[in-house]
NUMAR-997102 format. One record per atom (N, C-alpha, C): x, y, z; atom name; residue number from 1; residue in three letters. Coordinates in pm, 1 decimal, decimal comma. Layout:
N
        c1        c2        c3  at    i   aa
         X         Y         Z  CA  NUM  ALA
...
This chain:
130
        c1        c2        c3  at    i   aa
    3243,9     229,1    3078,8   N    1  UNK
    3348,4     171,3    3160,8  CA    1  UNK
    3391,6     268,4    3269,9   C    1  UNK
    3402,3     369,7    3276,4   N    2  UNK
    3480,9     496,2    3362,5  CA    2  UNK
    3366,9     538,4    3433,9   C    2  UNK
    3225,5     474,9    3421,4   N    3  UNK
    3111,3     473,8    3501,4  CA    3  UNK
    3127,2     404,1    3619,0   C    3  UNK
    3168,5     244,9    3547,5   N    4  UNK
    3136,1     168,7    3623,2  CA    4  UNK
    3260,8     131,4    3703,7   C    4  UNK
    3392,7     213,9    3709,9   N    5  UNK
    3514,9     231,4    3737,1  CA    5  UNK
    3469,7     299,3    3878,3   C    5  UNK
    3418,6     424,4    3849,4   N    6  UNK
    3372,7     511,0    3945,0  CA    6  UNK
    3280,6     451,2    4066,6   C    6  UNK
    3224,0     405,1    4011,0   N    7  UNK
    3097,3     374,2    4060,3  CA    7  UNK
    3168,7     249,9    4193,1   C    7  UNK
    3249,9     164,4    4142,8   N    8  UNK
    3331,7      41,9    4203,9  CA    8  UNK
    3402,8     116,7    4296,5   C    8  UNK
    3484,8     250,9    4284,3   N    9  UNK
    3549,3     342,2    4369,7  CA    9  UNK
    3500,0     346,7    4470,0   C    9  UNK
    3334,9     411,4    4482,1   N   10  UNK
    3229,7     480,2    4566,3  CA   10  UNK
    3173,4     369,2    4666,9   C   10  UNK
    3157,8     270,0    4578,0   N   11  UNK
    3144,9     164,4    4650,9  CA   11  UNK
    3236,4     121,1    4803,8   C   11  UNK
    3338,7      83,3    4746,8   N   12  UNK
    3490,5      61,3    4828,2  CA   12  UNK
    3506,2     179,4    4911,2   C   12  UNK
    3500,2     300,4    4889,6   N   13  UNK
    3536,1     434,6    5001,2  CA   13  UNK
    3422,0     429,4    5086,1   C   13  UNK
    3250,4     390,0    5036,8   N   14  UNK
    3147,8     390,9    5186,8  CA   14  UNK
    3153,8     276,0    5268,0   C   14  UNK
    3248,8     155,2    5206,4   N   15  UNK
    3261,6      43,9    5250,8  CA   15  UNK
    3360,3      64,3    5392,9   C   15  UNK
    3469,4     152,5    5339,3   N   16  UNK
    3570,7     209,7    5436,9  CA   16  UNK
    3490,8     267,1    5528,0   C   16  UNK
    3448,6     369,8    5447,5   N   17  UNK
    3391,2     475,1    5534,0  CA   17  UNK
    3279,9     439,9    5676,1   C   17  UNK
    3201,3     320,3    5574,8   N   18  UNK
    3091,2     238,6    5706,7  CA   18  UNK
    3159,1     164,5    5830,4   C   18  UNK
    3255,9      77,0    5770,4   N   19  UNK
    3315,3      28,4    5898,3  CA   19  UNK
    3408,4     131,3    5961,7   C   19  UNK
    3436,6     224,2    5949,2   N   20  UNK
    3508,4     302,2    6059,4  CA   20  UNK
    3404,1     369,5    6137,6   C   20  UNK
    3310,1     416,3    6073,6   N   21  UNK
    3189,0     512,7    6129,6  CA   21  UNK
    3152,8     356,5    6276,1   C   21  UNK
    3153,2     220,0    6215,2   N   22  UNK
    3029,5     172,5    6321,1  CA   22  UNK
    3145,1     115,9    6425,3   C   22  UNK
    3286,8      75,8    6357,3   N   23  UNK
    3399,1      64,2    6503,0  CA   23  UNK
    3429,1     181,4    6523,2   C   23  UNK
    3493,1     263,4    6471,0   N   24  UNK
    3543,7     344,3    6563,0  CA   24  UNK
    3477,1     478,2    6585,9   C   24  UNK
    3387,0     492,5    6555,4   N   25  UNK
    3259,7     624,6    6597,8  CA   25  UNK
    3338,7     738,9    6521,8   C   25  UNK
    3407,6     704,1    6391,7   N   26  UNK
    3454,4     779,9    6323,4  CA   26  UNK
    3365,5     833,5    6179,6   C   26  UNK
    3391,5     939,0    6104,0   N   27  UNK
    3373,3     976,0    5971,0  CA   27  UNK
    3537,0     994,8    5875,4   C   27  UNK
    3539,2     920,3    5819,9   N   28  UNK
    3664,3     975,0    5729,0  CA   28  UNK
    3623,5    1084,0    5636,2   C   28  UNK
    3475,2    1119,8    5613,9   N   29  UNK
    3490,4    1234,6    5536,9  CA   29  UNK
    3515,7    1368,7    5586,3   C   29  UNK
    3517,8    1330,8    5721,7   N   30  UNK
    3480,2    1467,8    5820,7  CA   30  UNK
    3625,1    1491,3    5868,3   C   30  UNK
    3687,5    1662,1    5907,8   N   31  UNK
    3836,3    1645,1    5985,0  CA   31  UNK
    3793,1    1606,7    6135,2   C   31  UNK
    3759,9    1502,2    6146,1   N   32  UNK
    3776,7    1464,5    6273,6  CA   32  UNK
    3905,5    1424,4    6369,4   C   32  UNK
    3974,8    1486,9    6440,2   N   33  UNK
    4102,8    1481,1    6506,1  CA   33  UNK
    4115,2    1392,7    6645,7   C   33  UNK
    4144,1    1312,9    6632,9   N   34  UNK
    4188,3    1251,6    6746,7  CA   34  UNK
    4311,2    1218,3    6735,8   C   34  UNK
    4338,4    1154,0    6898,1   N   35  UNK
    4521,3    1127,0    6892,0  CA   35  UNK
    4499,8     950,9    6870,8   C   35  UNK
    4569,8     920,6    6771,7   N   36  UNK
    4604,0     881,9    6704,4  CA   36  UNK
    4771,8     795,5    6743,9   C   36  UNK
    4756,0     690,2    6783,7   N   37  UNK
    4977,3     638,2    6862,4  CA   37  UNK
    5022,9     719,5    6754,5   C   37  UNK
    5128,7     708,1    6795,2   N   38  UNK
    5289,5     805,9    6768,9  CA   38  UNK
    5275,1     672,4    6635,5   C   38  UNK
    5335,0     530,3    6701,8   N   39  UNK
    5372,9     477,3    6610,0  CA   39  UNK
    5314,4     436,1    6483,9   C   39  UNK
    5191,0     378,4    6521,5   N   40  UNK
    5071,9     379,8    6415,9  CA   40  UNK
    5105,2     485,0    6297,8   C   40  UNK
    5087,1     620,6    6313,7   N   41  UNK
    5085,9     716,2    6279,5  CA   41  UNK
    5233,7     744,6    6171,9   C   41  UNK
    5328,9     689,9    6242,9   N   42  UNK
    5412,2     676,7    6159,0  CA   42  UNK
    5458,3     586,7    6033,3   C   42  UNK
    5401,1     455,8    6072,9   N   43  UNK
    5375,6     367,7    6044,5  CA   43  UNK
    5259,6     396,5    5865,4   C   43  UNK
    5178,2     450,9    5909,4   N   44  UNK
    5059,7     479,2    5811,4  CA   44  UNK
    5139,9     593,4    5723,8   C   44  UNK
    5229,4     672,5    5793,7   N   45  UNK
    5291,8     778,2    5641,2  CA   45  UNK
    5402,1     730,4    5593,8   C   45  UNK
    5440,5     616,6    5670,1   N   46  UNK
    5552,9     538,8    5574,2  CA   46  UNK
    5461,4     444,1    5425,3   C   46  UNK
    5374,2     378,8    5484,4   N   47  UNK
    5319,6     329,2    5420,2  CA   47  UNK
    5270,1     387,3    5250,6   C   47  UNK
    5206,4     491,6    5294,8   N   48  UNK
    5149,3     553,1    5211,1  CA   48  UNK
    5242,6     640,6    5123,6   C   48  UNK
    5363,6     670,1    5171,6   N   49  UNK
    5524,2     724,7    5094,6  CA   49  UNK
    5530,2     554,0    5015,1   C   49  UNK
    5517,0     433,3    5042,5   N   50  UNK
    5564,9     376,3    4956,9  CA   50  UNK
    5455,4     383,4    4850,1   C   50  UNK
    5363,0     352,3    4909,4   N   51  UNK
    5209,6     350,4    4784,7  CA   51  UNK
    5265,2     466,0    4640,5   C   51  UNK
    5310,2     596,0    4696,4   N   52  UNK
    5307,5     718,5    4672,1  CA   52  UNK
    5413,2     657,2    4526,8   C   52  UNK
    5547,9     623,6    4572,7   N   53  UNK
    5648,5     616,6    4517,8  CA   53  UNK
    5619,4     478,6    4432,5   C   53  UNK
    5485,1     411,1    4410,7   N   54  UNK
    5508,4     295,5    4373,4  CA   54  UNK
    5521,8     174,6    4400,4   C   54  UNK
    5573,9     139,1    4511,5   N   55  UNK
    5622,2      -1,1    4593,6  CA   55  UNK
    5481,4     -15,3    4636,4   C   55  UNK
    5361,9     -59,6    4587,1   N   56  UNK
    5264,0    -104,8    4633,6  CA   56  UNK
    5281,8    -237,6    4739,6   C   56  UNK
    5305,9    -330,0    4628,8   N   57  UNK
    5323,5    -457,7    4710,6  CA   57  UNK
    5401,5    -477,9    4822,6   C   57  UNK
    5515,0    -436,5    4806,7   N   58  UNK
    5602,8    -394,4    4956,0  CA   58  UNK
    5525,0    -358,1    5076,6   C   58  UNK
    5435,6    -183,4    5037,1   N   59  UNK
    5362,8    -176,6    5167,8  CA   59  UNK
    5223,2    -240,4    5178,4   C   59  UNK
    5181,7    -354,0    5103,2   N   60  UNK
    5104,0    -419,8    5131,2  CA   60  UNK
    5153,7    -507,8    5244,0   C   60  UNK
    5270,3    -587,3    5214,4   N   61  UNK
    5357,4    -692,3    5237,7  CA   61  UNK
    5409,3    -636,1    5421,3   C   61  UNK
    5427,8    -488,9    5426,9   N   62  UNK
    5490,3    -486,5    5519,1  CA   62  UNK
    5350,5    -443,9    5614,6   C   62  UNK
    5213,0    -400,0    5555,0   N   63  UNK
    5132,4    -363,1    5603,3  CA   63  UNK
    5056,1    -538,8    5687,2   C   63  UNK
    5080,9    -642,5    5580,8   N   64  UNK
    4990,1    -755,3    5650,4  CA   64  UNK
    5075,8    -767,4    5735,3   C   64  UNK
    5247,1    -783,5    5741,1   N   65  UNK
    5323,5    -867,8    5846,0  CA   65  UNK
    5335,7    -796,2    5973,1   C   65  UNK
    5248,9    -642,7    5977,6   N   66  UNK
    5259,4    -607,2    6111,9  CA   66  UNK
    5128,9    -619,6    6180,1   C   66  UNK
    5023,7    -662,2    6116,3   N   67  UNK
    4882,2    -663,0    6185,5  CA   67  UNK
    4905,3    -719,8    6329,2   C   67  UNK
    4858,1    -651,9    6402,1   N   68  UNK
    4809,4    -698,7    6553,1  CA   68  UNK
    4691,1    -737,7    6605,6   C   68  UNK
    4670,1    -857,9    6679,0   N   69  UNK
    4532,1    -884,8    6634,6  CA   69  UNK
    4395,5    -775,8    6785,2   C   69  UNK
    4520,2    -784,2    6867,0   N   70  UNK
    4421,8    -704,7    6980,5  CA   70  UNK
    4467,5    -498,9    6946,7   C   70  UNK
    4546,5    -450,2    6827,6   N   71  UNK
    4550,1    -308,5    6817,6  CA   71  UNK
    4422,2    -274,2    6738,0   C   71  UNK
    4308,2    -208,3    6781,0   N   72  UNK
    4211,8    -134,2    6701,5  CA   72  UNK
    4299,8      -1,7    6616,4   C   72  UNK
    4400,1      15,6    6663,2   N   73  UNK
    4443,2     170,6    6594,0  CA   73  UNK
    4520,9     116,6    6472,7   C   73  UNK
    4587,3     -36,1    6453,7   N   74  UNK
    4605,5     -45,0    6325,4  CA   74  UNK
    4516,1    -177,7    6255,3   C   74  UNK
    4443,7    -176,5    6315,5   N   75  UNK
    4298,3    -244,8    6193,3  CA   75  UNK
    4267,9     -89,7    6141,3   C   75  UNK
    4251,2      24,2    6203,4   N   76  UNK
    4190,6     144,6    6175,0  CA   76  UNK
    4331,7     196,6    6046,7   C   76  UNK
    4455,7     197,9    6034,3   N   77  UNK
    4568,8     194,5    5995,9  CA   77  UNK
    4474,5      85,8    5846,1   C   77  UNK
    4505,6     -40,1    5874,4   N   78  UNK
    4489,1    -122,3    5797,8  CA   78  UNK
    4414,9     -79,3    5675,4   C   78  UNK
    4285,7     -50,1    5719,7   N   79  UNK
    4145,6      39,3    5647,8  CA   79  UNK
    4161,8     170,1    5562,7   C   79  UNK
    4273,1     240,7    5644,6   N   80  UNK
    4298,1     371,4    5579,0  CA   80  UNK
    4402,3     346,5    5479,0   C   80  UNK
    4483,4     243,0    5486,2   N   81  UNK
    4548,1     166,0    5413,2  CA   81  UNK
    4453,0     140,6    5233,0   C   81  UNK
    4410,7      82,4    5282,6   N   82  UNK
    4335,6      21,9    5158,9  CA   82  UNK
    4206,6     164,1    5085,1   C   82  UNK
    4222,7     236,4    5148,4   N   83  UNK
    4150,1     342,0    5100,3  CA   83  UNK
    4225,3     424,1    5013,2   C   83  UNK
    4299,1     455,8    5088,4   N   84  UNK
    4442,7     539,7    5012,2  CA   84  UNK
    4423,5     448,3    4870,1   C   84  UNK
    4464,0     350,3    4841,5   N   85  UNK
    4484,2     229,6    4724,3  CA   85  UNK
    4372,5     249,5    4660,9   C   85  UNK
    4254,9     262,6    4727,9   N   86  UNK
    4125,4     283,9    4647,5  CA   86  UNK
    4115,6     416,6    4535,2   C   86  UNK
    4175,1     542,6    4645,6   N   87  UNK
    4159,9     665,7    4535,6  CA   87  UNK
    4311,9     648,5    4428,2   C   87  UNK
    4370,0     526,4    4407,8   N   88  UNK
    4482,3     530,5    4324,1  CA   88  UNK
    4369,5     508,3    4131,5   C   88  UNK
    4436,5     527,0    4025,6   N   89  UNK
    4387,6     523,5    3927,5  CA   89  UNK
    4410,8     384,7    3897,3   C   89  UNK
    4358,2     360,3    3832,1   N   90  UNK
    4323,3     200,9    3781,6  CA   90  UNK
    4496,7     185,1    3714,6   C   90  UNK
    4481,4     262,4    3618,4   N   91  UNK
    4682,2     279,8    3534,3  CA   91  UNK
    4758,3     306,9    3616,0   C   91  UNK
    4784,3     385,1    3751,6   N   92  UNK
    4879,0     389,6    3832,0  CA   92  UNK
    4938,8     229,4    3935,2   C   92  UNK
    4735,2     187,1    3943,1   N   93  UNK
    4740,4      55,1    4020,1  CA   93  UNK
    4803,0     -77,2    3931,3   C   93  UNK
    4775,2     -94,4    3782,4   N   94  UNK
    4849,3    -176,2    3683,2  CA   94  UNK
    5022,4    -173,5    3646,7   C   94  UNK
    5005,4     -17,0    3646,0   N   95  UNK
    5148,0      -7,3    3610,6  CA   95  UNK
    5287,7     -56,6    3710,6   C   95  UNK
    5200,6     -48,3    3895,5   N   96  UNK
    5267,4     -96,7    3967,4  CA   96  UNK
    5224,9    -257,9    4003,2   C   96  UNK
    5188,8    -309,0    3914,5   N   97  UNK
    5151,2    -465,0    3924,5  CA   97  UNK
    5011,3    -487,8    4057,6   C   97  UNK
    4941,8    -408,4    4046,7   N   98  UNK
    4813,6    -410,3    4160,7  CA   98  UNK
    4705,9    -406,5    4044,7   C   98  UNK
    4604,8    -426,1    4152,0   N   99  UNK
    4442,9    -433,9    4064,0  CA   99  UNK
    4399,5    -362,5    4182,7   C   99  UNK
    4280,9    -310,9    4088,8   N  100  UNK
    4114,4    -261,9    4210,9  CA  100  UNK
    4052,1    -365,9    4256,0   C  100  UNK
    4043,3    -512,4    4223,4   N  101  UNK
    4047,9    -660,3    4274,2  CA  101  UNK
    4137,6    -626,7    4411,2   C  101  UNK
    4234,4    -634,2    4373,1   N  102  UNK
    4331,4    -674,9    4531,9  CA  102  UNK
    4303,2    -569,2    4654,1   C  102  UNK
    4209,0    -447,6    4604,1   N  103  UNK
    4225,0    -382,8    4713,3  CA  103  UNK
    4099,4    -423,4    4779,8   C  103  UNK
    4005,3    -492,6    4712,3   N  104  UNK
    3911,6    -552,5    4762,3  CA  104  UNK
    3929,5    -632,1    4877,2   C  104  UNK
    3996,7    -789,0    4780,5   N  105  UNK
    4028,6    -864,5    4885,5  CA  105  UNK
    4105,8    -792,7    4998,2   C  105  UNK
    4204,2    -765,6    4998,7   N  106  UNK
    4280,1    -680,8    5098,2  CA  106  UNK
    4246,8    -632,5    5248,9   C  106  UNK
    4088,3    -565,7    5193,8   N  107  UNK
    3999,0    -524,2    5270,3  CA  107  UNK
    3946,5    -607,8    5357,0   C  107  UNK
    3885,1    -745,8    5263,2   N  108  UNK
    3796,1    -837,5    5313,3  CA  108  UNK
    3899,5    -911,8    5437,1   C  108  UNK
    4012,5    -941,8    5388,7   N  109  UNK
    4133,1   -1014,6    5466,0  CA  109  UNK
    4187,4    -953,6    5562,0   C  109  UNK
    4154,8    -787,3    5595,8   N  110  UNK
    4159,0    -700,1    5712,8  CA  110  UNK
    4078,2    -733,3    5798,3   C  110  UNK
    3903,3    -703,6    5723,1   N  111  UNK
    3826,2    -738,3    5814,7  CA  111  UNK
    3802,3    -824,1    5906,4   C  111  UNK
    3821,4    -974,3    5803,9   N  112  UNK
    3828,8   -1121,6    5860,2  CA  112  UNK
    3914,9   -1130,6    5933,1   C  112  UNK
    4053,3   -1073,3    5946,0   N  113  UNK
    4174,6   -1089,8    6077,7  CA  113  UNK
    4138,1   -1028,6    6156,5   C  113  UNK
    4034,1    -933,0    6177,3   N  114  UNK
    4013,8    -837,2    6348,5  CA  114  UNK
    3825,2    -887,4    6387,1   C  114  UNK
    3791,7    -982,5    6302,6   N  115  UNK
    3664,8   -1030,5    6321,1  CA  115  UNK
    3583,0    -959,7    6274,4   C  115  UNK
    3555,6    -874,3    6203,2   N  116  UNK
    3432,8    -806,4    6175,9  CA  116  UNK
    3366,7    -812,0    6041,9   C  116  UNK
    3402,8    -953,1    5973,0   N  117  UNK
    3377,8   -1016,8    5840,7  CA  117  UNK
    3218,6   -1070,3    5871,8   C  117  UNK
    3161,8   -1059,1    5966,6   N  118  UNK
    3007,8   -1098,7    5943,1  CA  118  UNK
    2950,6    -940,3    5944,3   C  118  UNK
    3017,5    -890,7    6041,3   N  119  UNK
    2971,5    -723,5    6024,1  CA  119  UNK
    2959,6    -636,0    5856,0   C  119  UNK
    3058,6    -688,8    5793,4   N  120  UNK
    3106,7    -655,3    5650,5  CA  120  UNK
    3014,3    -726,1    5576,8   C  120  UNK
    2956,6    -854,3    5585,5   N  121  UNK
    2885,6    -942,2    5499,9  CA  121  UNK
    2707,0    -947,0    5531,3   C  121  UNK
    2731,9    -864,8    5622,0   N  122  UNK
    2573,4    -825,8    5652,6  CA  122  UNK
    2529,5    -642,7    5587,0   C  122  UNK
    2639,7    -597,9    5551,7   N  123  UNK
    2620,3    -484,6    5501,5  CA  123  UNK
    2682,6    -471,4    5345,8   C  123  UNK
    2709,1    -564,0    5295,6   N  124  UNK
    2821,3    -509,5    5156,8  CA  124  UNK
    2733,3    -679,8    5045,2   C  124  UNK
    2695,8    -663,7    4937,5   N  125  UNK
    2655,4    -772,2    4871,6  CA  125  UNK
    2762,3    -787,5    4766,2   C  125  UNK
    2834,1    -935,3    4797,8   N  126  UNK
    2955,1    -974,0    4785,3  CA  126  UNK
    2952,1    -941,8    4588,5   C  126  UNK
    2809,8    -946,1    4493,2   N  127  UNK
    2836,5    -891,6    4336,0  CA  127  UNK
    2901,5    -773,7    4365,1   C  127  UNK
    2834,7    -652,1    4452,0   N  128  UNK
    2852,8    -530,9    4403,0  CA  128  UNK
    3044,5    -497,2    4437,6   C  128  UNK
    3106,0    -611,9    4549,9   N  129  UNK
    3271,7    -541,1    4483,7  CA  129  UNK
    3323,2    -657,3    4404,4   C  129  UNK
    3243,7    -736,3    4354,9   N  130  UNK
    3331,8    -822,0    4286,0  CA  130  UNK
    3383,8    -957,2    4280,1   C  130  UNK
């Protein structure tokens, strides 16, 4: 089980990791620095203070109701969003009423709002997240 836990992790982080590499000519494994909006930016460490503290659903909740559909910097927000959620533990994600399921969909429902759900479905085979 803690194989195939892992393994579902690795999955979901190259999933991140691929679509940022092919929109935004990024690596999340790499310190790659760019500027980044003010607000975005703020926006993403509020977020992740709630993740931190627990309030998952909140900054899910407050993460879908700000999507913009023409900002690339928070679809990119959005993504790093759901990654963060990814390296959470399966018991941290239950105990706050989340699944490794929802961060899936989550993802998929990012992608599909900024269009790049055929991009995602030509690279990801919908068994291997689930």
């Amino acid at each position: 089980m803690f194989e195939e836990k892992d393994y579902y992790m690795r999955i979901v982080h190259e999933l991140v990791r691929m679509l940022i590499r092919l929109v935004f000519n990024k690596d999340i494994d790499r310190d790659e620095e760019e500027a980044v909006p003010l607000e975005v930016m703020e926006k993403y460490k509020k977020l992740i203070s709630m993740i931190d503290d627990g309030q998952i659903n909140e900054a899910e909740n407050l993460l879908l109701d700000g999507l913009e559909p023409d900002s690339r910097a928070y679809f990119e927000l959005a993504l790093m969003f759901y990654e963060k959620m990814n390296g959470k533990t399966d018991e941290f994600l239950e105990e706050h009423d989340y699944s490794r399921e929802e961060v899936t969909d989550g993802i998929k429902y990012v992608v599909d709002f900024y269009g790049y759900g055929s991009l995602m479905d030509a690279f990801v085979d919908e068994n291997a997240l689930g």
